[in-house]
C-alpha positions as CSV (number, residue, x, y, z in Angstrom):
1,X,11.5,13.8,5.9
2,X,14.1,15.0,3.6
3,X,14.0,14.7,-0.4
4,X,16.7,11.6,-0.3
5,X,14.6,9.5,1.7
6,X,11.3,10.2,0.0
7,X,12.9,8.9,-3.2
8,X,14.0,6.5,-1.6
9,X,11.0,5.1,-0.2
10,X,9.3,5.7,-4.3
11,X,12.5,3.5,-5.5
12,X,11.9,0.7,-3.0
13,X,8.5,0.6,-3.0
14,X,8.7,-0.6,-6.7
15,X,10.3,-4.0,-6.4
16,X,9.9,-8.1,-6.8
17,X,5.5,-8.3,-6.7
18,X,4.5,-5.2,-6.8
19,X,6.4,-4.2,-9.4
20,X,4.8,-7.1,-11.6
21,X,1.5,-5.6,-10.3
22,X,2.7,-2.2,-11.6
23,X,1.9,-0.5,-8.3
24,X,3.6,3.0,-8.5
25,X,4.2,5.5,-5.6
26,X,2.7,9.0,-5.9
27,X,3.1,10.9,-2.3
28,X,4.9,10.4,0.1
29,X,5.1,11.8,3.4
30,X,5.3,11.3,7.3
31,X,3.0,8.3,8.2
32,X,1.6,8.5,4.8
33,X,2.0,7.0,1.5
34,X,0.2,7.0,-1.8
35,X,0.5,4.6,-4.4
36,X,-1.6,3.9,-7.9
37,X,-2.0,1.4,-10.5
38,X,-3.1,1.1,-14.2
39,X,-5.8,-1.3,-14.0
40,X,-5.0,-4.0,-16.9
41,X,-6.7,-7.2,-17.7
42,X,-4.3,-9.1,-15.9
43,X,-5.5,-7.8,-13.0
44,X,-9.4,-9.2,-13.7
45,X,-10.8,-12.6,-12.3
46,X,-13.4,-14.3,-14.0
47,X,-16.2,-11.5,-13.9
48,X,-14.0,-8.6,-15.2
49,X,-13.3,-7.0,-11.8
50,X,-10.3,-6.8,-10.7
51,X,-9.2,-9.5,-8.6
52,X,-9.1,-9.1,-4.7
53,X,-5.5,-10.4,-4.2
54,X,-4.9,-7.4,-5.9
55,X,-6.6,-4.8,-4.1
56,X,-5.5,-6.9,-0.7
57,X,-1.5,-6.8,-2.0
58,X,-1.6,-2.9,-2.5
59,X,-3.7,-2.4,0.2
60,X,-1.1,-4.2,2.7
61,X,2.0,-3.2,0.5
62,X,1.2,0.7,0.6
63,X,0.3,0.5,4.7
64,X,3.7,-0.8,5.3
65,X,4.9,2.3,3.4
66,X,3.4,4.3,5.6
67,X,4.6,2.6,8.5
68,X,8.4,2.7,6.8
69,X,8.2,6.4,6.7
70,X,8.3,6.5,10.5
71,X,11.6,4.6,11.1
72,X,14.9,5.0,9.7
73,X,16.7,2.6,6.6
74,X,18.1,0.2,9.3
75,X,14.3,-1.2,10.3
76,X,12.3,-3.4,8.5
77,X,8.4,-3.2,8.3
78,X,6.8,-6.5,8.3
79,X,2.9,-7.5,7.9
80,X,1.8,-9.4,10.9
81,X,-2.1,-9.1,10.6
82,X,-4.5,-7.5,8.5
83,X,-8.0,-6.9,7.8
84,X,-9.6,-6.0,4.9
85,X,-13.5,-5.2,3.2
86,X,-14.5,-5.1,0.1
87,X,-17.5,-3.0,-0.6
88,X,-17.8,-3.0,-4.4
89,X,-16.0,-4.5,-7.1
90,X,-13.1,-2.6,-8.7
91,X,-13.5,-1.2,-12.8
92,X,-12.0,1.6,-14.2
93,X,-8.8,3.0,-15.4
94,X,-6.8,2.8,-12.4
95,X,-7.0,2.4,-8.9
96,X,-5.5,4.3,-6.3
97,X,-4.7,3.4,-1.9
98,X,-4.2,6.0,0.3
99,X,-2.8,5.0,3.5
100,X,-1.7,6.6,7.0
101,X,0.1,5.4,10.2
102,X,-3.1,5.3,12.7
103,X,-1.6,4.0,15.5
104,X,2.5,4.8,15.4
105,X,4.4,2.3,18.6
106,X,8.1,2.2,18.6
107,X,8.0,-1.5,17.3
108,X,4.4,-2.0,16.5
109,X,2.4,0.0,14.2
110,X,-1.3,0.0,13.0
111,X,-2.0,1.6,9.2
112,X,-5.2,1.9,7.2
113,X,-5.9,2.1,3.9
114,X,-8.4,2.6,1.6
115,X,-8.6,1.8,-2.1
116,X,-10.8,3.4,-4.6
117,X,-11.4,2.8,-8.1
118,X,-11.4,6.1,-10.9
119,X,-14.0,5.3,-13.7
120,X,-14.6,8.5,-16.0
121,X,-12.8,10.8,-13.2
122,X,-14.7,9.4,-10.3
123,X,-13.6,8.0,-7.1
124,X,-15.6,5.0,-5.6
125,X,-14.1,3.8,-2.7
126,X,-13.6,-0.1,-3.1
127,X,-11.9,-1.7,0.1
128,X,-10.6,-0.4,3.9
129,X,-7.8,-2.5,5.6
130,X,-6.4,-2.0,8.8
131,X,-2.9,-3.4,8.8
132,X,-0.7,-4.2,11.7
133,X,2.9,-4.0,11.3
134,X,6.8,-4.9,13.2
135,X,9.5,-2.7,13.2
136,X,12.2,-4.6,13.6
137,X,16.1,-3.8,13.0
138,X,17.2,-4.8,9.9
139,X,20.3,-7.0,11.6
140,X,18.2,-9.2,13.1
141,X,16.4,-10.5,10.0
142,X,19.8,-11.8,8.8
């Protein structure tokens, strides 16, 4: 993947939702993307953790990344399933999803991500999704 399409992909990834979530790209690469976020009240529900629509949105957002990375600019990547766990609740600084293509079809695509929270340097892995995805050209979703 050349450096165009990489910033690309960092550019698009940052719009509508997620950019009100402040989810930001950090690597990119061939079936896999990286993203982060600055964990901010506004992300909380009652207790003080942060909230699982959160964790769920970059979860699903970042696997589609992953997925994009293995098509060219004229496909889409829609959602059409997912699953996720929650093993802890999220606190910290920040959180971070790392996700990979597991499963890479010509039109169908299976990702997986996992989120962690970083606390005082540490890593604590938070949620795993597995998220199945459509590639589909982007003519026929006019």
């Amino acid at each position: 993947m050349n450096t165009e399409r990489i910033e690309y992909l960092k550019k698009d990834y940052v719009q509508g939702f997620p950019e009100t979530c402040g989810f930001e790209p950090r690597v990119v690469a061939d079936g896999v993307f990286e993203s982060s976020l600055e964990i901010r009240p506004v992300h909380s529900q009652q207790d003080g953790f942060v909230h699982a629509g959160v964790i769920a949105t970059m979860a699903d957002h970042t696997a589609g990344y992953a997925a994009y990375t293995t098509v060219s600019e004229s496909f889409r990547i829609l959602t059409i399933e997912f699953k996720i766990n929650f093993f802890k609740p999220a606190v910290g600084e920040r959180m971070v999803c790392r996700s990979k293509v597991v499963n890479n079809g010509r039109k169908i695509k299976v990702s997986e991500s996992e989120v962690f929270s970083i606390s005082d340097g540490q890593e604590k892995l938070v949620a795993k999704a597995m998220v199945t995805l459509i590639a589909l050209p982007a003519s026929n979703l006019t």
